[in-house]
C-alpha positions as CSV (number, residue, x, y, z in Angstrom):
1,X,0.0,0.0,0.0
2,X,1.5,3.4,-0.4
3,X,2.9,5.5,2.1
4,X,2.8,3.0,4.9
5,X,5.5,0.9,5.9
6,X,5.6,-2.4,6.2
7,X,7.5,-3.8,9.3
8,X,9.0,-7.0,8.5
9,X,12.2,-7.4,9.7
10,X,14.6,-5.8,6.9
11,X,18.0,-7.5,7.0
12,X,19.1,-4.8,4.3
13,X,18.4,-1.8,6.7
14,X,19.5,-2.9,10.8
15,X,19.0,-0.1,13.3
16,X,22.4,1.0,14.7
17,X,24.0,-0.9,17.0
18,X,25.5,2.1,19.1
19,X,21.6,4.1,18.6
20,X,20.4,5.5,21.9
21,X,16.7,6.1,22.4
22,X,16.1,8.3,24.8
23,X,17.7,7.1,28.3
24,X,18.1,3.5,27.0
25,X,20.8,2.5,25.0
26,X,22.0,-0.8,22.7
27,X,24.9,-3.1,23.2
28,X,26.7,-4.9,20.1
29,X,26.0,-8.2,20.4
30,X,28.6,-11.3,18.6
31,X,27.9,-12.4,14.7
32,X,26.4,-15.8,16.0
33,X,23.8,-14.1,18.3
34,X,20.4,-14.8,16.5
35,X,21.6,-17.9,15.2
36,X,21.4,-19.5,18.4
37,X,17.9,-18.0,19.1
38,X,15.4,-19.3,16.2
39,X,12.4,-20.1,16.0
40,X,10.9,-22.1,13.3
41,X,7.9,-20.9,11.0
42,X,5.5,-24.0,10.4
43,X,2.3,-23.5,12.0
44,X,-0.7,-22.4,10.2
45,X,-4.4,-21.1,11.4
46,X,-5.9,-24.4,12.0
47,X,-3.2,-25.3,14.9
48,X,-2.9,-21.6,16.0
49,X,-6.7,-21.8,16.6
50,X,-6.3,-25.0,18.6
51,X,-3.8,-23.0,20.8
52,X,-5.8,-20.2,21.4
53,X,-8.8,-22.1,22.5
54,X,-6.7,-24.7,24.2
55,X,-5.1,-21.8,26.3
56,X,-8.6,-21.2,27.7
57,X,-10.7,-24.0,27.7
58,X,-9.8,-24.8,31.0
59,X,-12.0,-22.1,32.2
60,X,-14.5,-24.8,31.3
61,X,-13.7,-27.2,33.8
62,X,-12.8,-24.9,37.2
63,X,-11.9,-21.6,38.1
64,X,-15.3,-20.0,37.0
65,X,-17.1,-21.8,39.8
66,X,-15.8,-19.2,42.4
67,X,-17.7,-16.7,40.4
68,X,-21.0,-18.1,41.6
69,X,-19.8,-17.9,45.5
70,X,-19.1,-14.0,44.7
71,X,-22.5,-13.1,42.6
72,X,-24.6,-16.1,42.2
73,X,-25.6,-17.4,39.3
74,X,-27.2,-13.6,38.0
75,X,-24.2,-11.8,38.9
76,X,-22.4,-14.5,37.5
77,X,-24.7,-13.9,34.7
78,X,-23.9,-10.7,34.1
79,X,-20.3,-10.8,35.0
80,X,-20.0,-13.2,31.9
81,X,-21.4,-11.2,29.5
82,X,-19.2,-8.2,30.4
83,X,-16.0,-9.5,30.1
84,X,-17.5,-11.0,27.0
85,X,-17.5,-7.8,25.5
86,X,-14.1,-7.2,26.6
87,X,-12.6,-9.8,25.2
88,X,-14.4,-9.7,22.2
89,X,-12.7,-6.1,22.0
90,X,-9.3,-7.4,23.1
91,X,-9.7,-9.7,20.3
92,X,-10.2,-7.2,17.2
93,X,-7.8,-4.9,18.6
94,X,-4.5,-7.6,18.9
95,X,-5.7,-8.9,15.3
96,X,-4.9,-5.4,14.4
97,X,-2.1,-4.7,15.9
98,X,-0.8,-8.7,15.8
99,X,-1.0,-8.0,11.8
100,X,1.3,-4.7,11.9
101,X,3.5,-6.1,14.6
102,X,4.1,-9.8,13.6
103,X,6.7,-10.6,16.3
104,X,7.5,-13.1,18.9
105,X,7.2,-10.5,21.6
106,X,3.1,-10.0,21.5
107,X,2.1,-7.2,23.9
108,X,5.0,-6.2,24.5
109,X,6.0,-5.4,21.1
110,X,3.1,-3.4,20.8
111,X,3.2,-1.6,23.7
112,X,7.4,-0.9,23.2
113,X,5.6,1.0,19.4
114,X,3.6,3.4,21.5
115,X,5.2,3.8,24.6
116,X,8.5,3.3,24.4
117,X,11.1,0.3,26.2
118,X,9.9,0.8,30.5
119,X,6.3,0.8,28.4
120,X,7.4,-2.5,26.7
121,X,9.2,-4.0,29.6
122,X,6.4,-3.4,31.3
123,X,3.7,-4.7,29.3
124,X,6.4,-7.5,29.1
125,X,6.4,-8.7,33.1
126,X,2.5,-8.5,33.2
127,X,2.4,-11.1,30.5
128,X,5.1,-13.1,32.0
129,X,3.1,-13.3,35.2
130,X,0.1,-14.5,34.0
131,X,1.7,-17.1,31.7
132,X,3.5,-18.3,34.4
133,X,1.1,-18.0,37.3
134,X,-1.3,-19.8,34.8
135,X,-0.1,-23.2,34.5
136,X,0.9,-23.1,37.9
137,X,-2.9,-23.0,39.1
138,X,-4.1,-25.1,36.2
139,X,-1.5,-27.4,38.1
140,X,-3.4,-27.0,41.0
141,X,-6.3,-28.3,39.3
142,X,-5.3,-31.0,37.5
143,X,-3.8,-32.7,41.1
144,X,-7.7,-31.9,42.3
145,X,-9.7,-33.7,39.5
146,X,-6.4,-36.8,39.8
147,X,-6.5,-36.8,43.6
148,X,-10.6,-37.6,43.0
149,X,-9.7,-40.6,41.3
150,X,-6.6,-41.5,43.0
151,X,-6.8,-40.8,46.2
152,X,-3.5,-42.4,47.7
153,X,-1.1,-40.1,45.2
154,X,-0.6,-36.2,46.5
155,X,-1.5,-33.7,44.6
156,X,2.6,-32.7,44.1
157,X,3.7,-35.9,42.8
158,X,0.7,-34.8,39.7
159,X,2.6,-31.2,39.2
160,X,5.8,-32.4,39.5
161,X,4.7,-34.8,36.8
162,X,3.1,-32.7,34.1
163,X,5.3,-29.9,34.2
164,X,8.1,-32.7,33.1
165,X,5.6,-34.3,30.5
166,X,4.7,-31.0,28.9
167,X,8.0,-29.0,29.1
168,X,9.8,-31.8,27.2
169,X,6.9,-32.0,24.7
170,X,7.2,-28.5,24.1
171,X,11.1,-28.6,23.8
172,X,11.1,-31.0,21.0
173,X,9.5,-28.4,18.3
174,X,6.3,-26.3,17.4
175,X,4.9,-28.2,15.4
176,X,4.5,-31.8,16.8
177,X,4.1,-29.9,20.1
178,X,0.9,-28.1,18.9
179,X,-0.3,-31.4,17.5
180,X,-0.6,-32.6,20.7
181,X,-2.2,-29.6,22.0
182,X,-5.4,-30.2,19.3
183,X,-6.0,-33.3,20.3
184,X,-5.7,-32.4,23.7
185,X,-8.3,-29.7,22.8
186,X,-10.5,-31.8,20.2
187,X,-11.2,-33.8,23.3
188,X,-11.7,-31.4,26.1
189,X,-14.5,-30.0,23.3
190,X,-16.3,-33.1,22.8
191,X,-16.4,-33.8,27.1
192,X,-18.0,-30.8,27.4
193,X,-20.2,-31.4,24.1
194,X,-21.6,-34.9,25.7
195,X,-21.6,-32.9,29.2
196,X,-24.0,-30.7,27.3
197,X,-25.9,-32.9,25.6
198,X,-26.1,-35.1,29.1
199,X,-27.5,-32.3,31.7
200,X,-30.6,-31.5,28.6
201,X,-31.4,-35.0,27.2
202,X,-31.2,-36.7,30.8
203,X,-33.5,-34.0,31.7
204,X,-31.2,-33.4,35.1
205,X,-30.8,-30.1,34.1
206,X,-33.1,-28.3,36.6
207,X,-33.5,-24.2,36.0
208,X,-34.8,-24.0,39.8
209,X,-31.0,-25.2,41.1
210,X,-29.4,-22.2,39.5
211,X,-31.0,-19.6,42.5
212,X,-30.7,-22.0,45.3
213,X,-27.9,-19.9,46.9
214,X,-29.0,-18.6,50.1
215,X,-29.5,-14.2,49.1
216,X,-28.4,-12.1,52.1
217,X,-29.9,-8.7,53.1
218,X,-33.2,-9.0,51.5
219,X,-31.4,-9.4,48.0
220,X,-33.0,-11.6,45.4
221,X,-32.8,-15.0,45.0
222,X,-31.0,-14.3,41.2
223,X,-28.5,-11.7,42.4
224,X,-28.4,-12.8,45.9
225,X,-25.1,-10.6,47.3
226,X,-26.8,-7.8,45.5
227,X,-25.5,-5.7,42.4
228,X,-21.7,-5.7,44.3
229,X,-21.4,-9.6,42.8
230,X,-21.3,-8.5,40.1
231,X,-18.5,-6.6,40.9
232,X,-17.0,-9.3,42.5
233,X,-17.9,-12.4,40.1
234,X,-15.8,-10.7,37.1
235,X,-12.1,-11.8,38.0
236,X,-13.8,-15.7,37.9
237,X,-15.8,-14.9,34.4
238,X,-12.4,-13.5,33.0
239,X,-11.2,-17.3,33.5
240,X,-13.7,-18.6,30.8
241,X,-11.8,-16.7,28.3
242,X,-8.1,-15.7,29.8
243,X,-5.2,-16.2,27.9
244,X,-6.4,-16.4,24.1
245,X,-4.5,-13.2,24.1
246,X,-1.1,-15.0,23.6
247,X,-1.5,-16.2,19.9
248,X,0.4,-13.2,18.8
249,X,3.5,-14.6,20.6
250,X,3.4,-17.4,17.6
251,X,3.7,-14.3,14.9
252,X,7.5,-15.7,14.5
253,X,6.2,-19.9,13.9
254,X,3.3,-19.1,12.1
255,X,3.3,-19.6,8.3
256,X,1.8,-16.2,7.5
257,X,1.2,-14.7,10.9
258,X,-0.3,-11.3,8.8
259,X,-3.3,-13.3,8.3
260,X,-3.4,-16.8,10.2
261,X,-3.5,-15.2,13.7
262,X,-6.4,-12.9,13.4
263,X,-8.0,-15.6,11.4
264,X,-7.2,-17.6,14.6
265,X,-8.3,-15.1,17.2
266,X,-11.3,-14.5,15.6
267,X,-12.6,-18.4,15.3
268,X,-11.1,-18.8,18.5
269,X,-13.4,-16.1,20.7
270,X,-16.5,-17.1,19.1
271,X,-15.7,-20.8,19.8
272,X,-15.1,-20.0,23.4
273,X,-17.9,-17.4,23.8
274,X,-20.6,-20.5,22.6
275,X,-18.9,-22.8,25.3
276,X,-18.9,-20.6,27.8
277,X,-22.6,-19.9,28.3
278,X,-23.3,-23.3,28.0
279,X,-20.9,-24.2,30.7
280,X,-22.1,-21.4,33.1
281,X,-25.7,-22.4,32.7
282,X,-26.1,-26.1,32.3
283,X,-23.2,-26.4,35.0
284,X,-24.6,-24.5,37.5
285,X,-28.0,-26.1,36.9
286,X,-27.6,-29.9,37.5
287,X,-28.1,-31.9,40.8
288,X,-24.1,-32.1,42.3
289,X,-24.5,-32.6,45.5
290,X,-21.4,-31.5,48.2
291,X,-21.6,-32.4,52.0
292,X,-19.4,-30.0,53.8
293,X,-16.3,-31.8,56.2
294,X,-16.4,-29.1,59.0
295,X,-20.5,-28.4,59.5
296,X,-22.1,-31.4,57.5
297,X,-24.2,-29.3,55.5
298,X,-25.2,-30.4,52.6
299,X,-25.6,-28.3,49.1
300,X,-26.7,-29.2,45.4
301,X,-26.4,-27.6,42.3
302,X,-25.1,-23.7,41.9
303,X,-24.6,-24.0,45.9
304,X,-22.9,-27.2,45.4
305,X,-21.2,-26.1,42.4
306,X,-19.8,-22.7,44.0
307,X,-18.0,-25.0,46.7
308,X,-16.0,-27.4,44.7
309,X,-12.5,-27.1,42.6
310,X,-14.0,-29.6,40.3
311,X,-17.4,-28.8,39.0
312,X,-17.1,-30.2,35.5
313,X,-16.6,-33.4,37.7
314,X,-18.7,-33.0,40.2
315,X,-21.7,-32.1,37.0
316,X,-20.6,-35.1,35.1
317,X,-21.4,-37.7,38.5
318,X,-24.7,-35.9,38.9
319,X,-25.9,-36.3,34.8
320,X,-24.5,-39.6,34.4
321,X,-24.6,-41.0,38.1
322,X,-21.9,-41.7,40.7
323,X,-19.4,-44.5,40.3
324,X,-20.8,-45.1,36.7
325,X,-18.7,-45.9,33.8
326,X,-19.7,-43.3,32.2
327,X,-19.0,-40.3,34.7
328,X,-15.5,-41.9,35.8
329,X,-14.8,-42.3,32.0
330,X,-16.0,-38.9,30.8
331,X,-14.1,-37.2,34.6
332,X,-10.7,-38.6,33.6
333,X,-11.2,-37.4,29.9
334,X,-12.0,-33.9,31.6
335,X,-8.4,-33.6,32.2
336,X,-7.6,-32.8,28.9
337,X,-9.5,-30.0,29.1
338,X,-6.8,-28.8,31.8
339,X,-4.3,-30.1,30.2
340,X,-5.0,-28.4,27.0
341,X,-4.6,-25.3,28.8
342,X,-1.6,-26.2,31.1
343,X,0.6,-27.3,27.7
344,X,-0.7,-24.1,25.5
345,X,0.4,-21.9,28.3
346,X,3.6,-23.4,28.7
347,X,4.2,-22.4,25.5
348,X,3.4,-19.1,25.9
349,X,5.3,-18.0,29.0
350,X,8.4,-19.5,27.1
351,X,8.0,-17.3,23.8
352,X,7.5,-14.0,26.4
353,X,10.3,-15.1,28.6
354,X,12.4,-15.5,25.0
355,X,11.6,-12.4,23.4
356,X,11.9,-10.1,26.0
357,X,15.6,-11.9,26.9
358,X,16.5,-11.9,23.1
359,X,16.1,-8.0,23.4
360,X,18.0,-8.2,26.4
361,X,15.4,-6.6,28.9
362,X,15.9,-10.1,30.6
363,X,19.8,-12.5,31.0
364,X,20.1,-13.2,27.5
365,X,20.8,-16.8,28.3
366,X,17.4,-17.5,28.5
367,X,16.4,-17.0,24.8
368,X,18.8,-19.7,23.6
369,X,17.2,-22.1,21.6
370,X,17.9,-26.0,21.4
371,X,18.2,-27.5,18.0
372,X,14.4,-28.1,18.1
373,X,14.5,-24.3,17.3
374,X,12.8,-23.8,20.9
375,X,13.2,-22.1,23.8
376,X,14.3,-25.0,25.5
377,X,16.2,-22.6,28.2
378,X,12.7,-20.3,29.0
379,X,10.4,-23.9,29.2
380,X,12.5,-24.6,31.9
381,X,13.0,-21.7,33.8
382,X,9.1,-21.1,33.6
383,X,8.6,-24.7,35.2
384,X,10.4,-24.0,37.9
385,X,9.1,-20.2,38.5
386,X,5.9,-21.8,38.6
387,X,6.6,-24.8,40.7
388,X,7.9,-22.6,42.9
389,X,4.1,-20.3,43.4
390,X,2.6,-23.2,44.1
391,X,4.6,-23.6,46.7
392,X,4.9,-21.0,48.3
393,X,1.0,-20.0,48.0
394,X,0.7,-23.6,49.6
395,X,3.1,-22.8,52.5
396,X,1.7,-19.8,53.3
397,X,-2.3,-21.6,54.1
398,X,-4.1,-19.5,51.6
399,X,-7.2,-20.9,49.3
400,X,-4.8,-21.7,46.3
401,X,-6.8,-21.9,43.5
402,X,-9.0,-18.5,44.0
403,X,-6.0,-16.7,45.0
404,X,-3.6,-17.8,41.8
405,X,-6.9,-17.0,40.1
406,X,-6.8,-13.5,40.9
407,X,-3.2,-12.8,40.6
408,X,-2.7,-14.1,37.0
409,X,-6.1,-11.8,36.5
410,X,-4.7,-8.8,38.2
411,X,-1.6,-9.8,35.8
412,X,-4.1,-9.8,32.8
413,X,-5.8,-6.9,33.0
414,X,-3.2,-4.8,33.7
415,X,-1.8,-5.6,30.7
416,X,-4.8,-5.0,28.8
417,X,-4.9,-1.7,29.7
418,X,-1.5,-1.1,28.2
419,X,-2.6,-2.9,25.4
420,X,-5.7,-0.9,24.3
421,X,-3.8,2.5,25.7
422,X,-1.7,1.6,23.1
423,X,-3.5,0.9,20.4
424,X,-5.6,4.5,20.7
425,X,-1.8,5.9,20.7
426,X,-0.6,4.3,17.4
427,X,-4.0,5.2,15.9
428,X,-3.3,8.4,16.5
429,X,0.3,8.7,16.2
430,X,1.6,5.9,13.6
431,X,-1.0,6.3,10.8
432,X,1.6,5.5,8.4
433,X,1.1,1.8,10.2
434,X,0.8,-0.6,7.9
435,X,-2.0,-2.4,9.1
436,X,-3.3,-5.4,7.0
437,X,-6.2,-6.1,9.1
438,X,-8.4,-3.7,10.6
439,X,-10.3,-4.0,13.5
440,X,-14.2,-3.3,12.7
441,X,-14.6,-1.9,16.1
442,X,-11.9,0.5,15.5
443,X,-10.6,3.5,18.4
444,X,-14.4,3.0,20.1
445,X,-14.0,-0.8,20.2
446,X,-10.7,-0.1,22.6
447,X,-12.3,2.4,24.7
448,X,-14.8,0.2,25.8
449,X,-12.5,-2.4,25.7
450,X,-9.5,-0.1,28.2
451,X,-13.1,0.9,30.5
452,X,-13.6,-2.7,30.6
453,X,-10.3,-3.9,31.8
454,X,-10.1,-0.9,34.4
455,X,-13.1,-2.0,35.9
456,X,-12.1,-5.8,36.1
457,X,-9.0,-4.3,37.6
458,X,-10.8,-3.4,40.5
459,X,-12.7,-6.0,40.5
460,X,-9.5,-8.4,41.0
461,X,-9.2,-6.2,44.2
462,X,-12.8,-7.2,45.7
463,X,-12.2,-9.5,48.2
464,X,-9.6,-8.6,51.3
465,X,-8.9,-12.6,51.0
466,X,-6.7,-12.1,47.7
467,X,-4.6,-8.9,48.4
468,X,-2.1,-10.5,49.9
469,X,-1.5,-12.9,46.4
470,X,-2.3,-9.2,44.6
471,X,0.8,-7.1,47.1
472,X,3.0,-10.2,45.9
473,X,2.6,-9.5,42.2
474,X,3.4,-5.6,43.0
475,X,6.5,-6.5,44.5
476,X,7.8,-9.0,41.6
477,X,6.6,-5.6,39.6
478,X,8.7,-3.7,41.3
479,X,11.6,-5.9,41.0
480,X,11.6,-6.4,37.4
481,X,11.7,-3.0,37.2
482,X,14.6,-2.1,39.5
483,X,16.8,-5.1,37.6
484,X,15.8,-2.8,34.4
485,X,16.3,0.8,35.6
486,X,20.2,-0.2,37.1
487,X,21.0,-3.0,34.7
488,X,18.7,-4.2,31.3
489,X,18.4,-0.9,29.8
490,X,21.4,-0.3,29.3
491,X,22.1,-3.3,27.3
492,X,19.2,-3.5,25.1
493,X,19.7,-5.3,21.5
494,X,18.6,-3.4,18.9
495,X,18.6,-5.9,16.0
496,X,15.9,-7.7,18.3
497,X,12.5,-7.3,15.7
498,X,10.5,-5.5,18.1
499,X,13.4,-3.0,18.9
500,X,14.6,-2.6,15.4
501,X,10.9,-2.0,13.9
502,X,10.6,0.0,16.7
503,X,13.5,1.9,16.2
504,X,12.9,2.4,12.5
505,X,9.8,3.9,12.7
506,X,10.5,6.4,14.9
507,X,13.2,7.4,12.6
508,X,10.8,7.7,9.8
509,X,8.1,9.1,11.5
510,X,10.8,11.9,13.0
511,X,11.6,12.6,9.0
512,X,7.9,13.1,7.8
């Protein structure tokens, strides 16, 4: 198109090595240094869109639950189809900007565009922490649904396991490693498709258990902690759809990333948005039945529901009866619904980790790749980051899964809000862009999008429970930041994409 730029990479035309932007500046780095960090392109739309949903179909199966605790089912409800509308803005915005920006970096190359490197690095830690904070409590989870049906094996002999399994899976290449992932996902689909098709044709789906939870202060039986659940049920409805922001971090292993990853986004968010209402309604509205340990009372459906850290589980014994072939078949096939997510994510905390440390914002060691072309180096470093927040969330007593829930959402959101800040700023700033896919909702779809994501913000901050997961993200925040301002910045890469695009545009834009 003329008079806009394209951004691919330009071997012809490197930024300088001894540039200084500002009150960063760019070390030399030796001849060999990208050829030990590659990545391989061989992944087209159909595998993309099995990561993106894969990433968050996992919602699915737990997390979500907690949501009905905080609102009940209408606040719940409603909860849902707010963050709906966020994500469905998220969505069209990154296809935008995913299109313009194709590189391994995601957020954090667009942010870097339109607000410099601290905006970048930034953007960059928020991502890391709710890609590693992510697998860590789907972790959690999947040593919940195992320890139902074995009882005898802990819970940490079942992380231990899976971050082994899936770390080496995803060190032996992309491709194959994505394969797995859609089967993993395939399957997770067609659980929840006979879960589905269970709860109706069974006819234990019963409308009447989805407003059996006990209202307080004269609220209604549908929004029974009044309109504030709603405020406090959105950090649990983010869950249903978290994390199909991190297809953009494939722009670098995707076959044409200018037009397979929105392609993928797009498919990908209206999958999830169909599963999700059916989830939150036909979930929430079958006979489980919990019996609590400390009081003996006894709860069934949403009140059951609310309680459990396994509700897909706990809705496939009720629909297909306890004990039954069927409902211990279809619960252990559940797992790949977290297991889907766990390995997706995986991958995506290890393209963060090696994009930011290829631009040296993070020990450039980290973003060697193996002869996979992987980041063999970041899968493991992220496996053992997140062994480690299990265990210390674990040590310190707290309700793990609700408060890992809230800190990768806190995480989330706050990127977000960088995100969409950034996209109003390179509308307005970078028209020369070039932008080969334009978002229909445009600047007004990212407002309502940024409004969004400040209000689930505070939202994450709702319950007095969770701050103390919340002040432990702020500190690793501040951290980050401190190892940047008196080390990182000062030995930034410029031939890294993001920061040579980056660096080129603001050169031509200064000329115009």
């Amino acid at each position: 198109m003329a008079g806009q730029i394209p951004t691919d990479r330009n071997p012809g035309h490197p930024a300088d090595e001894g540039a200084l932007e500002d009150w960063v500046s760019y070390e030399p780095v030796e001849a060999t240094y990208f050829q030990k960090r590659q990545l391989r392109r061989s992944v087209g739309w159909g595998l993309l869109w099995a990561l993106g949903v894969g990433a968050v179909i996992s919602g699915n199966f737990s997390g979500w639950n907690f949501g009905l605790a905080a609102g009940g089912f209408g606040g719940m409800a409603i909860a849902t189809l707010l963050t709906a509308v966020l994500y469905i803005c998220l969505v069209y915005t990154i296809s935008e900007l995913s299109a313009a920006l194709p590189h391994a970096g995601g957020f954090y190359s667009f942010v870097r565009h339109a607000f410099g490197p601290l905006g970048g690095f930034l953007s960059g830690i928020t991502d890391l922490i709710e890609y590693l904070i992510t697998p860590a409590l789907i972790a959690f989870f999947i040593g919940a649904y195992l320890n139902s049906l074995f009882p005898a094996m802990p819970p940490p002999i079942w992380w231990l396991l899976f971050y082994a399994i899936f770390v080496g899976i995803n060190i032996l290449g992309v491709e194959p490693s994505l394969k797995v992932g859609l089967v993993f996902t395939v399957i997770a689909l067609a659980v929840l498709v006979d879960f589905y098709l269970g709860a109706v044709l069974s006819g234990k789906f019963q409308p009447g258990l989805l407003l059996n939870i006990a209202p307080t202060e004269g609220n209604p039986t549908w929004l029974p902690n009044g309109v504030g659940g709603i405020f406090g049920a959105i950090p649990y409805a983010i869950w249903f759809f978290l994390a199909i922001e991190q297809l953009p971090l494939s722009a670098e292993e995707a076959t044409d990333s200018r037009r397979d990853i929105p392609r993928a986004l797009l498919w990908g968010i209206a999958t999830l948005l169909v599963f999700s209402l059916l989830t939150l309604v036909l979930n929430s509205g079958v006979p489980a039945t919990l019996v609590t340990a400390d009081t003996n009372e006894t709860f069934v459906g949403a009140a059951a529901i609310a309680r459990t850290t396994a509700p897909l589980a706990d809705g496939l014994r009720a629909v297909f009866g306890e004990g039954t072939v069927a409902a211990r078949t279809l619960t252990f096939l559940a797992l790949t619904g977290l297991i889907a997510s766990f390995h997706a994510v995986i991958y995506a905390y290890s393209r963060s980790l090696f994009a930011l440390s290829r631009a040296g914002y993070l020990p450039r060691w980290i973003s060697v790749t193996s002869q996979y072309r992987t980041p063999a180096i970041a899968l493991l470093v992220g496996a053992a980051v997140g062994l480690l927040c299990i265990g210390l969330i674990e040590l310190a007593g707290q309700a793990i899964g609700p408060a890992l829930l809230n800190m990768v959402v806190f995480g989330a959101v706050l990127s977000y809000i960088l995100v969409f800040a950034s996209y109003l700023k390179l509308k307005r700033d970078r028209p020369e862009l070039y932008r080969p896919y334009l978002s229909p909702l445009g600047s007004a779809g990212a407002w309502v999008g940024l409004i969004l994501s400040i209000v689930a913000l505070v939202a994450s901050l709702a319950d007095p429970n969770y701050r103390p997961g919340i002040r432990g993200v702020l500190v690793v925040i501040a951290i980050l930041l401190a190892y940047f301002f008196l080390y990182s910045r000062r030995r930034l890469v410029s031939r890294a994409p993001e920061e040579e695009t980056a660096l080129l545009l603001r050169v031509l834009h200064e000329l115009r």
